[in-house]
C-alpha positions in Angstrom: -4.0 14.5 34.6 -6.6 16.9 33.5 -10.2 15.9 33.3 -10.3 18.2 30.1 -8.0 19.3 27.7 -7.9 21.9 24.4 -9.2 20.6 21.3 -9.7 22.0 18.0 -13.2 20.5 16.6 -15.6 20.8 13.7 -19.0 20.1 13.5 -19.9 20.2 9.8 -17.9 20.1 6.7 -16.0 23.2 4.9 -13.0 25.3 5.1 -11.0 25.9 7.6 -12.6 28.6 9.3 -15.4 25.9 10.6 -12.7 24.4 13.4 -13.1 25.9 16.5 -10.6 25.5 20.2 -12.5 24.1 22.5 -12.2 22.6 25.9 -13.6 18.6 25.9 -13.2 15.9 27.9 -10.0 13.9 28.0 -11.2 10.4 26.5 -10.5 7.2 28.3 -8.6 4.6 26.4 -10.3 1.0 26.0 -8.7 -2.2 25.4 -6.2 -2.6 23.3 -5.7 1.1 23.0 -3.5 3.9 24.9 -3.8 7.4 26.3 -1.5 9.6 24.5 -0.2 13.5 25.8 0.6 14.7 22.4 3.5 17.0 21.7 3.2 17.1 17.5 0.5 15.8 14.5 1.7 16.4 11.1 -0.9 17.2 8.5 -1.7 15.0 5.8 -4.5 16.0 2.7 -6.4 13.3 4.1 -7.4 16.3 6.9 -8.1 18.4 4.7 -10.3 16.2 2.9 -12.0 14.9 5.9 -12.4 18.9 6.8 -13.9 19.8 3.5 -16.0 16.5 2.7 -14.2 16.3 -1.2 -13.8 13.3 -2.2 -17.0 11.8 -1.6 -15.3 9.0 0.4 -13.9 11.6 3.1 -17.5 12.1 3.9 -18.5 8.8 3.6 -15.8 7.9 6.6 -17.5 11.3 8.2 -20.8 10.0 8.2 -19.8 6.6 9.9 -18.0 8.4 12.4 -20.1 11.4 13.2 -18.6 11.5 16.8 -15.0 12.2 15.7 -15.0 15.9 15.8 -11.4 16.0 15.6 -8.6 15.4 13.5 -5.5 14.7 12.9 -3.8 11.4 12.8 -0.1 11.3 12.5 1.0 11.5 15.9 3.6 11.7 18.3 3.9 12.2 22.1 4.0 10.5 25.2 2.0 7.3 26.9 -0.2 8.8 30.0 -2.8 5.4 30.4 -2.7 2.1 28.8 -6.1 0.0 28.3 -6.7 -3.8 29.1 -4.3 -6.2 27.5 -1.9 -3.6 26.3 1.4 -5.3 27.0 3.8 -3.5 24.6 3.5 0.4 26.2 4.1 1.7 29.8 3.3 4.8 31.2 6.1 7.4 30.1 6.7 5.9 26.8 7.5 7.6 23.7 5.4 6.8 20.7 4.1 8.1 17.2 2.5 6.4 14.7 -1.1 6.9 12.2 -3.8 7.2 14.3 -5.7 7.4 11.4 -8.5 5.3 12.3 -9.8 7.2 15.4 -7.8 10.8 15.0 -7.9 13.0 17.3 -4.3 14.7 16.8 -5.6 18.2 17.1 -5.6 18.2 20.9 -4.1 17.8 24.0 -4.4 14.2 24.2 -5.8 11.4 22.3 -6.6 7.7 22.1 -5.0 5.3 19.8 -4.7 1.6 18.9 -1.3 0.6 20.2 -1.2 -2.0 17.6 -0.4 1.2 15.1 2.0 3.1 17.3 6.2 2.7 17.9 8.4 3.1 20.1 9.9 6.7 18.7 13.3 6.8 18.2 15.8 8.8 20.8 17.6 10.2 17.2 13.9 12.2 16.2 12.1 14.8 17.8 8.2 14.2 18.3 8.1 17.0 15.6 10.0 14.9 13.0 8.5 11.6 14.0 5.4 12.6 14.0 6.1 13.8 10.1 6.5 9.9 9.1 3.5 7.5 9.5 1.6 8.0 6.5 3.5 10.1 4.7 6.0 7.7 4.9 4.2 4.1 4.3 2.3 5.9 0.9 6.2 6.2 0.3 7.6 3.1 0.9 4.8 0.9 -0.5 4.7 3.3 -3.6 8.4 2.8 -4.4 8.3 -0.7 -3.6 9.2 -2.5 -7.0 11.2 0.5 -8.1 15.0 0.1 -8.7 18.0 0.5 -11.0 17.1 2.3 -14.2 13.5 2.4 -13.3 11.8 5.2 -14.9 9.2 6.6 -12.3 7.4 9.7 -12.3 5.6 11.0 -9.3 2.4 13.4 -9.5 2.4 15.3 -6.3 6.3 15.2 -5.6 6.7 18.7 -3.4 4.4 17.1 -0.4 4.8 14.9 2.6 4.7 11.3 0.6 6.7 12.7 -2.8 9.2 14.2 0.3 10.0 10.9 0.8 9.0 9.1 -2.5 11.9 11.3 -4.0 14.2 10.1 -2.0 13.5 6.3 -1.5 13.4 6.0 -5.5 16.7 7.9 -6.2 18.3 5.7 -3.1 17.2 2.5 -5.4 18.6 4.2 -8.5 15.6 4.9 -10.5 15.5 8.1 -12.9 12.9 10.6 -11.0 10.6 12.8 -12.7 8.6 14.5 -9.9 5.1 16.5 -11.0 4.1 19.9 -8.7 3.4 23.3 -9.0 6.0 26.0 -10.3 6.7 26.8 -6.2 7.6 23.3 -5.3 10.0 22.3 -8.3 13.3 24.1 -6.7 12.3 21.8 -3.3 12.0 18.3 -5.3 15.6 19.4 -6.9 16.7 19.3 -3.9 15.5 16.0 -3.0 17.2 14.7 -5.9 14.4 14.5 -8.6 16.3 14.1 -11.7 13.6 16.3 -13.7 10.5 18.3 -12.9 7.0 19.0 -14.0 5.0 22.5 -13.5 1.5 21.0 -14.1 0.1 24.5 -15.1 2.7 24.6 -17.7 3.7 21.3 -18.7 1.0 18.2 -19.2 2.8 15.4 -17.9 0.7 12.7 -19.1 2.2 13.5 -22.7 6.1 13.0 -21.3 7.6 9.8 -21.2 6.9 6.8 -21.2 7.9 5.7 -17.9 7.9 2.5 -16.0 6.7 3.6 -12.6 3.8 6.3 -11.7 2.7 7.3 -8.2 0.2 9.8 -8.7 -0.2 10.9 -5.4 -3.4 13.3 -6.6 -5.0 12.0 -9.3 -7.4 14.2 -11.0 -7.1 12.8 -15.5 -9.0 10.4 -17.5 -7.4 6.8 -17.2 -6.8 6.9 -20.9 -4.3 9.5 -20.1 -2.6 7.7 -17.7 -2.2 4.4 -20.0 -0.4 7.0 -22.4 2.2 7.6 -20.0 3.1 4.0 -19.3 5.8 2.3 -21.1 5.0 -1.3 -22.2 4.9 -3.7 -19.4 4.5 -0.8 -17.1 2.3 0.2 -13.8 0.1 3.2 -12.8 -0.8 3.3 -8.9 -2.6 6.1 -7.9 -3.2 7.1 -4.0 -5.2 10.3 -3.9 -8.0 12.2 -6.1 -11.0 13.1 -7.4 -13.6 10.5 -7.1 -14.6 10.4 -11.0 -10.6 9.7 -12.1 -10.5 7.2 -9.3 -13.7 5.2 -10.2 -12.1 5.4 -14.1 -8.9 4.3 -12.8 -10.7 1.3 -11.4 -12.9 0.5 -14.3 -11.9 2.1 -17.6 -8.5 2.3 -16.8 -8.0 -1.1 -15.7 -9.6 -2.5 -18.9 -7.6 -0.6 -21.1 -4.0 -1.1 -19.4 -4.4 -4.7 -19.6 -5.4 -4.4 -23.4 -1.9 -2.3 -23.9 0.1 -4.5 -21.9 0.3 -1.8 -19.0 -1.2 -2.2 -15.4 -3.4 0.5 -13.8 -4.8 0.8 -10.4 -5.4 1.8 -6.9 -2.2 1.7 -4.7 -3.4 -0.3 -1.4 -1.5 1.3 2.0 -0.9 -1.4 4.0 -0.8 0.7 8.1 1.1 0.0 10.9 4.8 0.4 12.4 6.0 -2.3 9.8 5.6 -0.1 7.7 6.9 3.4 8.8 9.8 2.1 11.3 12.2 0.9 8.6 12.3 4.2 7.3 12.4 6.2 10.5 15.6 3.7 10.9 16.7 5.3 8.2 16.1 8.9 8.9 18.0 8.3 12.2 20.8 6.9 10.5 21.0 10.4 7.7 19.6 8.4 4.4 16.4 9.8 4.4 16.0 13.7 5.4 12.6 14.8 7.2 11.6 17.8 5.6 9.6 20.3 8.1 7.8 23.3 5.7 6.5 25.1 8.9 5.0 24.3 12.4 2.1 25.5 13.8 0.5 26.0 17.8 -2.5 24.4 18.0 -4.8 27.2 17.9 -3.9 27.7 14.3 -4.5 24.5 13.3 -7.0 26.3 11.0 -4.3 28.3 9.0 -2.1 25.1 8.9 -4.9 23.4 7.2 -5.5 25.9 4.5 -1.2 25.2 3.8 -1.8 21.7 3.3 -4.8 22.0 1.3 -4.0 24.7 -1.0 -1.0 22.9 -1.9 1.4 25.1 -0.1 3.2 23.0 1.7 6.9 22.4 0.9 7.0 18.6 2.7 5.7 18.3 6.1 3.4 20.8 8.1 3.8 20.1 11.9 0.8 21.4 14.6 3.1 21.2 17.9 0.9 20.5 21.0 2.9 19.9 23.8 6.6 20.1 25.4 8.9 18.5 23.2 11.5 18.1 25.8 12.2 14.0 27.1 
């Protein structure tokens, strides 16, 4: 193994044209954690937010971590060291999982926890596991309590988590209506979304009512979101703009419970519990991995700018390695 490896690094926030390739050295795993070759890191708009510093909070993570100069946390590839008291990996293993803790999916080879990696299944490519981890547990925990007859809207449907939102809520029966741009509504038809919502023509916050929202980009006023909500119904929102997210929190809250309605953060819990099920089911054909492009590592930079431009048609992959077992 290499004592260094190719890495694509930033030192300060901004667009993409403030990552660099770089050579650095390979890190050494510590206890409880693995070394990991990696073949494929899908992108997620927390990247792009950590890249850019918007929302406050992606630079308040920043700030903690000022050594993680690279990014990237949904990743797949192979086991090359294992750290003290890791029982559950060998050498040679395959594994993805959210790395999103310490990143570092932009390169060669990273350290993770092994507590948040799996065992990747022999029916995915690293390109398509790697697609899953948080994409996929936003997904599962957002759909959660949907089922038959459930009327559920999702605000950011065309991406990674509506990719799989769509799906999981029309596999539980509910009645979709999915929110994106006037690019993406062809691709959440095809998912299944049972209606769809151009945001530049159509305010969806005056639709409705509906039972369900995951608003994977939130951006209104609670009040708005309260509107939306039939009685006895709940708002979770994932993503956004730190002013709707603090209202969500406060105002919002306040006012849903006045109304009968429920408004409020949606809480990821991390971890292979959450993301194996549904790689399960991906293996097995219920679920389909969507893959919008993939990307070599050196332009990590222009698959970025996809993501967070809101481009992206489901997954963006940056493939890193040989993605032959």
């Amino acid at each position: 193994m290499p004592n260094t490896m190719r890495a694509v690094v930033f030192d300060r926030f901004g667009p993409p044209d403030v990552l660099r390739l770089e050579d650095v050295p390979v890190p050494v795993p510590g206890p409880g954690r693995v070394l990991v070759e990696v073949v494929a890191t899908s992108l997620n708009l927390s990247d792009w937010e950590c890249l850019v510093g918007s929302p406050l909070y992606a630079k308040e993570l920043r700030i903690r971590s000022p050594r993680n100069r690279i990014l990237g946390s949904d990743i797949a590839g192979r086991v090359v060291a294992v750290g003290r008291g890791v029982t559950q990996f060998v050498v040679g293993d395959e594994v993805y999982g959210d790395n999103l803790m310490l990143k570092g999916g932009f390169a060669e080879y990273t350290v993770a926890d092994a507590s948040m990696l799996a065992h990747k299944p022999a029916g995915l490519t690293f390109t398509q596991a790697s697609a899953l981890p948080q994409a996929g547990a936003i997904a599962v925990h957002g759909t959660e309590h949907v089922a038959s007859g459930t009327r559920l809207l999702i605000n950011g449907g065309g991406g990674g988590s509506g990719m799989f939102g769509i799906q999981l809520a029309k596999r539980a029966g509910a009645h979709v209506t999915a929110v994106d741009n006037a690019g993406k509504l062809d691709f959440m038809r095809s998912l299944g979304a049972d209606a769809v919502i151009d945001y530049h023509v159509e305010d969806f916050t005056r639709t409705g009512p509906y039972d369900r929202v995951l608003d994977l980009v939130a951006k209104r006023s609670p009040l708005d979101y309260v509107r939306v909500l039939a009685p006895g119904g709940r708002y979770r929102a994932v993503g956004g703009s730190m002013r709707s997210l603090l209202g969500i929190v406060s105002v919002g809250t306040i006012a849903a419970r006045l109304r009968g309605r429920r408004v409020g953060m949606l809480l990821v819990r991390t971890g292979p519990s959450r993301f194996v099920p549904l790689a399960d089911r991906c293996v097995a054909g219920d679920i389909d991995i969507r893959i919008d492009r993939t990307y070599s590592l050196a332009d990590t930079p222009e698959a970025l700018a996809r993501v967070g431009e809101g481009r992206a048609l489901g997954k963006v992959v940056v493939e890193v390695g040989d993605q032959l077992s």
